[in-house]
Structures are given as C-alpha cells and as structure tokens.
C-alpha positions, 0 to 999 in steps of 0.5 A, a space after each residue: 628221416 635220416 639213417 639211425 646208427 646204434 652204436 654197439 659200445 654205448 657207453 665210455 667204458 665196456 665192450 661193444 656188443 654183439 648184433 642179434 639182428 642181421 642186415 635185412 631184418 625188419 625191426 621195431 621201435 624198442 627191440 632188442 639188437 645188440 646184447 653184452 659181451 662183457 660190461 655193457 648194456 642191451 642196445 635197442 632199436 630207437 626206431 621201426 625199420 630195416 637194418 641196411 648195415 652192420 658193421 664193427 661198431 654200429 648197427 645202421 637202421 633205415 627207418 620206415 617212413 611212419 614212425 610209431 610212438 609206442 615201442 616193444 616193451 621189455 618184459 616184466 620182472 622185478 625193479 632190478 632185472 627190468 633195468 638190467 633189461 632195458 639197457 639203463 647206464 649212467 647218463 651224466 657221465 662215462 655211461 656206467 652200466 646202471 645195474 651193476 651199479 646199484 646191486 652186486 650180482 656176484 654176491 647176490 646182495 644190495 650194494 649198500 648197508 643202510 647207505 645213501 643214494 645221492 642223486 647228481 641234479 647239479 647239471 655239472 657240465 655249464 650251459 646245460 639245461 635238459 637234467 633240470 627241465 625235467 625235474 622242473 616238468 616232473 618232481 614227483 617221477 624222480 622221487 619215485 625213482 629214487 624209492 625204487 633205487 633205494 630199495 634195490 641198492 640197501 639205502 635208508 637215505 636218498 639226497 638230490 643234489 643241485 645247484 641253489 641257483 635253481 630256485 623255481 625247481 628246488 620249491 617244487 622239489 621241497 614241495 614234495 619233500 616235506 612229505 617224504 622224510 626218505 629223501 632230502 636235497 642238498 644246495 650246490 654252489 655254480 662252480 665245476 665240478 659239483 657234479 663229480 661223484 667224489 665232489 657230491 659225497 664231500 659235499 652231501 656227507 662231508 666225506 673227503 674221499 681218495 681218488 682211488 675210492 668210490 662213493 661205495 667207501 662212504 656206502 653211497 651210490 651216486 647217480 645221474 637225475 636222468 638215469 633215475 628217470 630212465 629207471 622209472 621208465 623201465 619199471 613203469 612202463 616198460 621202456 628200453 632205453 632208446 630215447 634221450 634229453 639234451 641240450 643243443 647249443 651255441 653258435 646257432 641261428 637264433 641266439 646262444 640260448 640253449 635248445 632241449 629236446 627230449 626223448 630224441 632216438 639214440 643214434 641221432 646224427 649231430 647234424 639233424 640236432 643242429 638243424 633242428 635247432 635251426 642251423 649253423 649261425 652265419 658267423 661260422 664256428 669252430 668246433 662242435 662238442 659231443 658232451 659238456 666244454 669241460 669233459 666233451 670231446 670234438 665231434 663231426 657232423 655224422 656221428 650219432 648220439 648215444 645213450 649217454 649223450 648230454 649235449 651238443 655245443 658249437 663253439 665260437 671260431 677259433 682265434 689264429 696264434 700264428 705259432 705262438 709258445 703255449 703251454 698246456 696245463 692238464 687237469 683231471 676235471 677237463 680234457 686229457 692232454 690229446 683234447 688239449 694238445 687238439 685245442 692247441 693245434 686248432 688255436 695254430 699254436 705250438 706248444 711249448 710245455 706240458 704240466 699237469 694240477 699237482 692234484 691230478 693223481 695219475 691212476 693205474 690204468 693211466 687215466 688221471 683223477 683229481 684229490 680234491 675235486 673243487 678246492 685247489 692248492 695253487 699253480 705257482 710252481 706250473 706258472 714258472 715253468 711255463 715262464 721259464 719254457 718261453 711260453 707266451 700263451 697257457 691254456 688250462 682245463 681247470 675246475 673254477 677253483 683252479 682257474 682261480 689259482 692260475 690267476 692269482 700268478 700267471 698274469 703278473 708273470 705276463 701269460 696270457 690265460 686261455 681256458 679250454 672252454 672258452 670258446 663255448 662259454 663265449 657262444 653259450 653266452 656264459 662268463 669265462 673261467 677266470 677269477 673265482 667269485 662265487 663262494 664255495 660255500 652255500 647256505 641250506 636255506 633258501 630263505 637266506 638271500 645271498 649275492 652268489 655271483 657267477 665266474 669272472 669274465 675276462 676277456 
C-alpha cells in the first residue's frame, strides 16, 4: 500500500493545522493528528501506520501492511460536538467547517429562527455519480441526517434538492417522505449550476439573493447530502472522518463511464485511484481534474485527495491551436482566470482578450460571484470585443444559461466557441456546453412526463 499524505489544510478555505503526532509515532486508523489553528477542522489518520514525515502542509504515514476496518472512535458528546470532533467540512464545495456552519458558537445559539436546512442532492458538478449512489443505496440515513441537523441549527423544514432526472432515487426518497412531513424534496433541472447555494434558495423558496449574502439571509442553511452522511457517521457510530466517496472517471481503459468508490482513505494518491479504475486509456490524455470540469483544478498524479475531494476526471488530449488569438471569457460558475489562461497555454493558444460575465460581481477579497447564478443576461457586448481584439477562438467557463447566450452571437460573428470543459465532457461521454435545450423550469410531479433534454452537443 502506498504512503498516505493527510494534508493539514483540508479544505479550500482556513488555515492548516497543527501536528500532534511526531515522525516516528505508531498511529491508528481514526486518531487524531493534526487540530485547528484557526477556521479548520480535526485531521485524522485514515490509516494504522508510522508517521515517516511532517512537513508544512502534510502529514505522510507509512501504512502498516494489514489494515484494520474499525477505527479509533471519537468520544461521545452531544450531536454537535461529535461533528465538531470528527472533523466533518462541506463536502460538495470549498470544504467549509461543518460545525460552524450549523450552530453559532459565538453566541451560543442555533444558526437559524425556524428556517430550512436545504440538502444540496443535485450532484452540480456533471458526469458525477457518488452523491447519488449513496442516497439510492441508503435513504433512510440521510433523513436521519437531516433531523439531527435540524435540530441542531433551529430548522422546522428540511428540502433535499436534486435533480428530476434521478427518478429510481427520488421514488425511494418519496417513499420515505410520505411519512416524514419534516422534510420534502424539490426537482432540479440538468443545467449547472443547480447545485450553488444561492441557486438552491432560489430554487427551493424562491428567494433571489445577493451575491454578498448567504443562505442564512433567507434563514437557510445549505448542505452537502455527503456531509449529512458524514454527520450521521459521527453521531451514530463514532467515525471521524477519514473515509471519502468519488467519482473516477474518463479517459480510462474500459470506457468513460463513471467509476465510485466509497470510503477511500483520505490522503489517497490520484494516481492509485487511477489504477484502481484500471489505468490510463491507450489514447493518452490531457489533463487530469481534482474536483468537478467546471470549478476543479488540474492535478498531478502524486497529490492526495482530501476530505472534500469529489472526484477524479481525465480529459481527453489537448487539440494544437498553433498560436491561435483567444479570447478568454470569465465567469464566476467556472475557473477564474489562471485556470483559464492554463487552458489557453495547454491548448498552444495565446490569448489575446480577457472579459468577464456582466454578472460576475467582483468581491472584497477579489474572488467573483455570480448575481443570478443559472439565468444569464446576454454576451453581446463580450462578443464584440472579442471580434474587434482580432480573437479567432474564445473559450468561456459559463453555467448552461450563459453558453447559451454566447451562442446565441458569438458564431454568427465567426468565433469559434471552446468550453473550458470540453475536454471532459467528450471523455465522460456527456453533450458539450452549447445551445441551452433543457427547460429551466421543471414540473414537481413526477407523474407528469416531460422530454427534458440535455445541452446541445456541438462539435
């Protein structure tokens, strides 16, 4: 078994923790080794072994040749402090502390005054698959999951979202529901970014909020279906959280469909993922992305996985632009504009213009976030800018309703439309981000049959 590398920053945002282990020390599968020093959580060791090294940002653990399947358990308390123990952060997203989020510490009082807790089922991110293999194999959990998160944060109302394509899963969720009038679900349409918080309070209470604003100004708390189950495993059994589901796929032998596994040890390499999907397709590749196409970042075979990890894509190779003019079109639902101007350089473009969504509010701490996540104005204006800068290619990182719009005038002025992820989608086998087909709007009952049709592919 390979060396396991537990990161000290295991999520997006925070500070790295501290090691409370020293090279040398024997550890267990499940003991503590690393604890905050600012906004984090507790780190874990996923495996029994011997710490060989310590360094900045890692904890590297030699595994012991048998490995056990029960772990050091976290110590009981009540709901909340047992979450706050084992570590739990967001897990569809920037990796948010998960106790922080659900009750307000400072003030010794739930988050919420009767609000909602909104479960995020949409699996945003396409070609994924883990968040709803797990729901489909246990329903029961995740409400479980979301009673104890309910009563912790002051919800009265719980709403999973997902997506209406998910039939098999949602009868079984229904199933259940009928019988729990805490808890409803809501339908999604297949269009990114369904899965953004500030898209599922629009589209669960039909509140549009501002970008600067979190789902608490609507008294909603939004949450990952995976970090519910990671807080049930907290309460129930006592489990850190040192195991994590993903999706694994693309250029992989043996076709693009997607490979989940579950509870992989965090601090698993990307490439021993790879192999356990079955290795590299003869055909080659062209990047691989840690995270979703749309908000993942490229990765090397080396790095470790963390708890936020969600999945692992191998994209198709990388087309030759011979130096071609690109424009580069930034919004805040895809990559900022190093991850853009990377694709360019991987594409032997040179870009020749840079614009941003009219809707990509630029925030105080520089970061950007779309005003109406979904639903976009137009890209006229960005369009002829790109024209007039001489551009022949433009690649844009658009939700579905944006790509429409660059669509509906980019070709007619002769750019030629490249999508930041359109090498994964073609090795994932999922249409291209295009020419918007799927309605936005989705009709609550199942029993109404409608032909919702996926993005248009475009060659």
């Amino acid at each position: 078994m390979e060396n396991i590398q537990m990161l000290l920053k295991q999520g997006a945002v925070g500070k790295p923790c501290a090691p409370v282990v020293a090279v040398g020390d024997k550890v267990k599968r499940g003991q503590l080794i690393a604890t905050p020093t600012g906004l984090g959580v507790n780190v874990h060791s996923s495996v029994s072994g011997e710490v060989i090294e310590i360094t900045d940002d890692r904890i590297i653990i030699k595994p012991d040749d048998e490995q056990p399947e029960d772990y050091v358990k976290i110590a009981k308390g009540s709901n909340l402090e047992m979450i706050k123990e084992a570590g739990v952060l967001g897990q569809g997203g920037a990796g948010f502390p998960t106790f922080i989020k659900i009750y307000d510490g400072k003030n010794d009082k739930p988050v919420l005054d009767h609000g909602y807790i909104l479960v995020n089922a949409s699996e945003c991110e396409p070609g994924l698959a883990h968040n709803i293999q797990q729901i489909d194999e246990d329903p029961a959990r995740l409400l479980r999951g979301i009673h104890y998160i309910m009563e912790i944060a002051g919800a009265d109302k719980g709403i999973i979202a997902i997506k209406k394509k998910h039939r098999e899963t949602i009868l079984k969720l229904d199933a259940l529901l009928k019988d729990d009038p805490a808890i409803e679900r809501h339908l999604l349409p297949d269009i990114y970014p369904m899965g953004e918080e500030r898209a599922v309070v629009r589209e669960c209470l039909g509140i549009e909020l501002e970008p600067d604003k979190l789902p608490s100004a609507a008294n909603a708390v939004v949450i990952n279906s995976e970090t519910v189950y990671s807080c049930v495993a907290a309460i129930e059994d006592q489990k850190p959280l040192i195991d994590k589901n993903l999706t694994v796929r693309g250029m992989i032998k043996g076709g693009s469909e997607a490979h989940v596994f579950e509870n992989v040890p965090v601090g698993t390499s990307v490439q021993a993922l790879i192999d356990r999907a079955g290795g590299f397709d003869e055909m080659g590749y062209g990047e691989i992305i840690m995270g979703g196409a749309f908000t993942g970042k490229a990765t090397t075979l080396d790095a470790p996985i963390t708890k936020a990890t969600g999945a692992i894509l191998v994209t198709r190779p990388f087309r030759d632009l011979k130096g071609a003019k690109v424009g580069i079109l930034v919004c805040a639902c895809g990559g900022n504009l190093e991850r853009m101007e990377d694709l360019v350089a991987k594409y032997n473009g040179t870009v020749a213009h840079v614009c941003y969504c009219k809707q990509a509010q630029e925030m105080p701490n520089g970061t950007r976030k779309c005003e109406r996540p979904g639903n976009c104005p137009g890209q006229v204006k960005n369009n002829l800018e790109f024209k007039k800068a001489g551009c022949e290619y433009i690649i844009i990182g658009n939700c579905s309703d944006c790509s429409n719009t660059v669509m509906a005038s980019g070709p007619k002025m002769g750019l030629k439309v490249m999508h930041m992820t359109d090498l994964a989608m073609m090795a994932v086998g999922h249409p291209l981000y295009r020419t918007l087909k799927v309605s936005k709007k989705v009709d609550q009952d199942l029993d109404v049959v409608d032909n919702v049709e996926d993005n248009e592919t475009v060659q």
